[in-house]
VEXTORLUM-385780 format. One record per residue (C-alpha): residue in three letters; z, y, x. Coordinates in steps of 0.5 Angstrom, whole numbers, plus 500, padded with zeros to 3 digits. Last residue first. Example, Ala and Ser with C-alpha at 12.3 -4.5 7.8 and 13.67 -1.06 7.14 Angstrom:
REM residues 2
   residuo    up   north   east
       SER   514     498    527
       ALA   516     491    525
//
This chain:
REM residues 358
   residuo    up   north   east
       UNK   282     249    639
       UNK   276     249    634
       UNK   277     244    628
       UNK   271     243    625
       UNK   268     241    619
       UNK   270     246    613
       UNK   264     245    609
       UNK   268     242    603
       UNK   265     240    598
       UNK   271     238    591
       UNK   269     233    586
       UNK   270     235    578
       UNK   268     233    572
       UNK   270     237    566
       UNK   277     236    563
       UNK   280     237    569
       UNK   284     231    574
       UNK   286     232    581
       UNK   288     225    584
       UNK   286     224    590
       UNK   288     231    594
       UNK   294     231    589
       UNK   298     225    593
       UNK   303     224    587
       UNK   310     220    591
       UNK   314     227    591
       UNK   311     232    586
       UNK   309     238    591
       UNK   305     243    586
       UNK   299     246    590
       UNK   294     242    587
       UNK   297     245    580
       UNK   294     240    576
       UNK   292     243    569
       UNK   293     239    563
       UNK   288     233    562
       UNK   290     230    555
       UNK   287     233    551
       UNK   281     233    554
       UNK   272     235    552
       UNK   276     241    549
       UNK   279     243    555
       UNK   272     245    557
       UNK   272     253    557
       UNK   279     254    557
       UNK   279     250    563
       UNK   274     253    567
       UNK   276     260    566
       UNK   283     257    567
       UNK   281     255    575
       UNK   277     260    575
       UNK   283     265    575
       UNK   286     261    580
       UNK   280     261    584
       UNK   279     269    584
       UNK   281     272    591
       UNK   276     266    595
       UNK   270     267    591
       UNK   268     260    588
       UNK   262     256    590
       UNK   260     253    584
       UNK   255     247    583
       UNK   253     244    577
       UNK   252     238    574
       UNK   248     239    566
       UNK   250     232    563
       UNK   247     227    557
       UNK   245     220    560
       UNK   246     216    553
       UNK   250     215    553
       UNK   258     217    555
       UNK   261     223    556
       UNK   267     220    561
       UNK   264     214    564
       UNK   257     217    564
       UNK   260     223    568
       UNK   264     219    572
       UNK   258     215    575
       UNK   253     221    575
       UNK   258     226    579
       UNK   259     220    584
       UNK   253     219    585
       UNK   251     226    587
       UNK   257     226    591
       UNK   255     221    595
       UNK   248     224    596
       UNK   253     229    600
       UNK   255     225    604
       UNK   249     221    606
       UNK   245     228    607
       UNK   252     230    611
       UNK   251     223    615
       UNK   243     224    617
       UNK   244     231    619
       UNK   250     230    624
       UNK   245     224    626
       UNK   239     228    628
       UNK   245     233    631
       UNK   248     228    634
       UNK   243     226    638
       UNK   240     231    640
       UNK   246     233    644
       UNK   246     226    647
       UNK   239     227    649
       UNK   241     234    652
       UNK   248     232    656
       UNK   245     224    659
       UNK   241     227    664
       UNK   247     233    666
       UNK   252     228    665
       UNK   248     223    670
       UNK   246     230    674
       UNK   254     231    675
       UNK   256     224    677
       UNK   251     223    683
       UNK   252     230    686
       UNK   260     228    686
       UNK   258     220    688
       UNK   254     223    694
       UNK   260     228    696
       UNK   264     222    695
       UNK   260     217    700
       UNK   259     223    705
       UNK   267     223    705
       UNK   268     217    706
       UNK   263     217    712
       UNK   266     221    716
       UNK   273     219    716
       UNK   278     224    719
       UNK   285     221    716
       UNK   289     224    712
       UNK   296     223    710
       UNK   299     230    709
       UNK   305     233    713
       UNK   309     237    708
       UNK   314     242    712
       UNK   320     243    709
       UNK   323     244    716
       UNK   327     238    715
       UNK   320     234    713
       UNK   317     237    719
       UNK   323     233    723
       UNK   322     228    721
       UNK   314     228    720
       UNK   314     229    728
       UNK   320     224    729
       UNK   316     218    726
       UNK   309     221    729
       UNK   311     220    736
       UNK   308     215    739
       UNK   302     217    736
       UNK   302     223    742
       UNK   300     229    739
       UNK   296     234    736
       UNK   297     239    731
       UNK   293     242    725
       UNK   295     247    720
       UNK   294     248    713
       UNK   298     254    710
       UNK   302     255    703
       UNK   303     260    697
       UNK   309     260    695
       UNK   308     268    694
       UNK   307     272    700
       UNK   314     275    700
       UNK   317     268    701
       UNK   314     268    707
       UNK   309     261    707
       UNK   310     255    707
       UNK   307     250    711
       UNK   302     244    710
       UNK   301     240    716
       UNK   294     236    718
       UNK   295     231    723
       UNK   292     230    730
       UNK   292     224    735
       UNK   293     222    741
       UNK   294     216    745
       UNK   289     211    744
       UNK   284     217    743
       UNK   279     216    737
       UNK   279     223    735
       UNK   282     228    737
       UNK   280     234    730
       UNK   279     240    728
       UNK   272     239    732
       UNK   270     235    725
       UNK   271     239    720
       UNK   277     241    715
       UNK   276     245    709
       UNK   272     240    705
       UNK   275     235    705
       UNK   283     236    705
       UNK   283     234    698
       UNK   287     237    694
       UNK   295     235    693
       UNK   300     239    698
       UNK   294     244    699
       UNK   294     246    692
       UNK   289     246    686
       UNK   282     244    687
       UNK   277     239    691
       UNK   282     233    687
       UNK   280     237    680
       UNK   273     236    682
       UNK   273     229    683
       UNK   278     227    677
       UNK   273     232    672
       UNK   267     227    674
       UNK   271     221    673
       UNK   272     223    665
       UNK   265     227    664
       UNK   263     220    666
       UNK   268     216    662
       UNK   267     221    656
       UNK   259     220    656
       UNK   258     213    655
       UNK   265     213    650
       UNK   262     217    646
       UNK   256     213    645
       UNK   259     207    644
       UNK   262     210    639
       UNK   258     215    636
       UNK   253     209    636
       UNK   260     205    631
       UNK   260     211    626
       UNK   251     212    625
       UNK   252     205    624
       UNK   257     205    619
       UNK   254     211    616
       UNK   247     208    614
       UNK   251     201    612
       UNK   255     205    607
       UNK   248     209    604
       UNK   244     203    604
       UNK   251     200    600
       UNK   250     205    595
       UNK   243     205    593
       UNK   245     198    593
       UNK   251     199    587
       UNK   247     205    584
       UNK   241     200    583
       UNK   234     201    586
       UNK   229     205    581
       UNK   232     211    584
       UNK   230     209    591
       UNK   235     213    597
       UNK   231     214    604
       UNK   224     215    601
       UNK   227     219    593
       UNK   231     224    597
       UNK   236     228    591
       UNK   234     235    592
       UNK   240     239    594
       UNK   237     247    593
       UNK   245     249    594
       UNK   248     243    598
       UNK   243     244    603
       UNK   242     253    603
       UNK   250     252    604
       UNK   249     247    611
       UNK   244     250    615
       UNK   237     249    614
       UNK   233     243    619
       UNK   235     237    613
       UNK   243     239    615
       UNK   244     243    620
       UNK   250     243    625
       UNK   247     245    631
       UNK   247     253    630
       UNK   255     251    627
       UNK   256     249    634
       UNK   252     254    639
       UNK   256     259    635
       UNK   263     255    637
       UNK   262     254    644
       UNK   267     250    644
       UNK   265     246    650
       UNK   259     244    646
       UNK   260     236    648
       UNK   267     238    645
       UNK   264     241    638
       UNK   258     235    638
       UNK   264     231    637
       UNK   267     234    632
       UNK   261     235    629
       UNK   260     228    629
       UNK   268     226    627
       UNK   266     230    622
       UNK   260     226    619
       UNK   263     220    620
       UNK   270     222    616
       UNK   266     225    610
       UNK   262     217    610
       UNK   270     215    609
       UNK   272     219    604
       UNK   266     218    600
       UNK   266     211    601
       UNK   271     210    598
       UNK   271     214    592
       UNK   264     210    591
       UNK   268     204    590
       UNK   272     206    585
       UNK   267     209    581
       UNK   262     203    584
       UNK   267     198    580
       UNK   268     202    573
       UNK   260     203    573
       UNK   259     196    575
       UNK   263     193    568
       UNK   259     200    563
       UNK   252     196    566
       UNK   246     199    569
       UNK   245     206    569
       UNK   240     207    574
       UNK   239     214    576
       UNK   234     219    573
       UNK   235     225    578
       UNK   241     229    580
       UNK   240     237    581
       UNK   245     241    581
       UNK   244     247    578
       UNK   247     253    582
       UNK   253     258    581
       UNK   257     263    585
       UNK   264     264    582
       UNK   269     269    578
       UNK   265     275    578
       UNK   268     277    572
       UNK   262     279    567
       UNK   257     275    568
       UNK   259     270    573
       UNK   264     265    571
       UNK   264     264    563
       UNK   258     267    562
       UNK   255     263    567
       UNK   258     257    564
       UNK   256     258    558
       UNK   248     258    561
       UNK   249     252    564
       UNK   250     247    558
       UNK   246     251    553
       UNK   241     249    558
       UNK   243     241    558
       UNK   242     242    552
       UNK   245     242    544
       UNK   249     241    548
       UNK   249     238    555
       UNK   256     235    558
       UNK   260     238    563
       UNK   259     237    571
       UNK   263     240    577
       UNK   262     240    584
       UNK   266     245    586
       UNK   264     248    593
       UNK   269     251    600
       UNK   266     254    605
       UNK   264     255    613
//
């Protein structure tokens, strides 16, 4: 997956003049980045008190809809079990992968009119993740606690004779039973040092009167007597509820995995139209009107981001005095530079990075 530059500068002469310097400056000659137009259409302006407003608003937003979408995939990861192909296949925006997505974005006129203000486009898009966060949720939890009651029963039929369930191993004539004086217990005994510590089962039958100092002495021989009691219809019922668990997760496995990719799809989509509002936001407070902006979306080659970096610099500092570059790698106590990265350009950072695998 990877890394976007969302970036927008003001149009000449227009907003083509715009776009053509910037491809000169990244792409021509130094193949410092790989450029696309970013297209946002005619958005309502509204007033220069909203737009302040929304700016802060909208940071918000953005953070917390970025939370939603990788909570999703994320989650889709688990249900997955980590196969990471499976995942990124999953993981589609629109049905095309993430990077066709963002690079040929077209705003979406049906979900997010644009004769509505920026203020309630906004809130469509806050209500549409809050929903999307809370049915992600419940809907976890459904299939954790399924997943959760299912993984106790089989970890119960594994593992060592000192704790698994003895169920399955035993049968019926093992056993005396109901006799009032007799009775058969289960012992586990080591075995030979030489055999690794691996241990045996072995039934003996004895009186009940008994017991006490049979598990005495056993106890002495480092011989663990393990409590259980020949129960047919206990263990009937815990087969069945074992069956019954695992078709209820495998029910419960495909709507769920479809679930999360119609949902995956929507939270990115949302996201990244946040973006786009934010870039509108910013660049009409900072370049001011009438709307004269060419936004621009570059994917930067990983070796030369630094150099781009100043590229972009040298390109718009002139739109800036005041905005030095911000080393995001510098450590200034107190200054969280996630969020306070400053250029003279319009910049919002896209990372297509969602998961992180085990």
């Amino acid at each position: 997956m990877t890394e976007f530059w969302l970036i927008s500068a003001p149009g000449e002469k227009t907003c083509q003049q715009t776009w053509d310097k910037l491809m000169v400056a990244t792409t021509r000659t130094n193949n410092l980045s790989v450029n696309n137009k970013f297209n946002i259409p005619d958005l309502k302006v509204g007033t220069l008190d909203v737009l302040v407003g929304l700016s802060d608003e909208l940071a918000k937003l953005d953070t917390f809809v970025e939370s939603v979408v990788k909570k999703v995939a994320q989650y889709m990861a688990d249900v997955l079990e980590d196969s990471r192909d499976k995942v990124q296949e999953n993981l589609l925006a629109n049905g095309v992968d993430l990077v066709t997505y963002i690079t040929r974005f077209q705003w979406d006129m049906a979900k997010y009119p644009i004769k509505q203000s920026l203020k309630n486009i906004s809130e469509i898009i806050s209500k549409q993740a809050a929903q999307i966060d809370n049915d992600l949720k419940a809907r976890a939890s459904a299939y954790n606690n399924l997943k959760g009651n299912l993984q106790n029963l089989e970890r119960k039929n594994a593992g060592s004779l000192l704790t698994r369930s003895l169920a399955d191993i035993v049968k019926k004539e093992d056993f005396v039973l109901d006799s009032e004086y007799l009775i058969t217990m289960l012992v586990v005994v080591p075995k030979l040092l030489f055999e690794d510590n691996d241990s045996g089962l072995f039934s003996v039958t004895l009186f009940r009167k008994a017991i006490d100092d049979f598990k005495h002495k056993a106890r002495e021989n480092k011989f663990t007597v393990r409590d259980f009691q020949y129960n047919e219809e206990e263990m009937k019922a815990d087969k069945e509820e074992m069956t019954r668990l695992s078709t209820d997760k495998k029910k419960q496995f495909g709507p769920l995995v479809r679930w999360l990719k119609v949902n995956f799809s929507e939270a990115f989509i949302a996201w990244i139209h946040i973006k786009a509002l934010r870039v509108f936001v910013e660049s009409v407070l900072r370049y001011g009107l009438p709307v004269n902006f060419q936004a621009m979306l570059l994917q930067p080659n990983k070796k030369n981001m630094k150099k781009l970096r100043e590229v972009l610099y040298d390109l718009y500092k002139h739109l800036d005095s005041s905005a030095a570059i911000i080393d995001a790698s510098m450590d200034i106590p107190g200054l969280n530079l996630s969020q306070q990265e400053y250029y003279p350009y319009v910049y919002y950072k896209i990372d297509c990075n969602l998961l992180d695998f085990k």
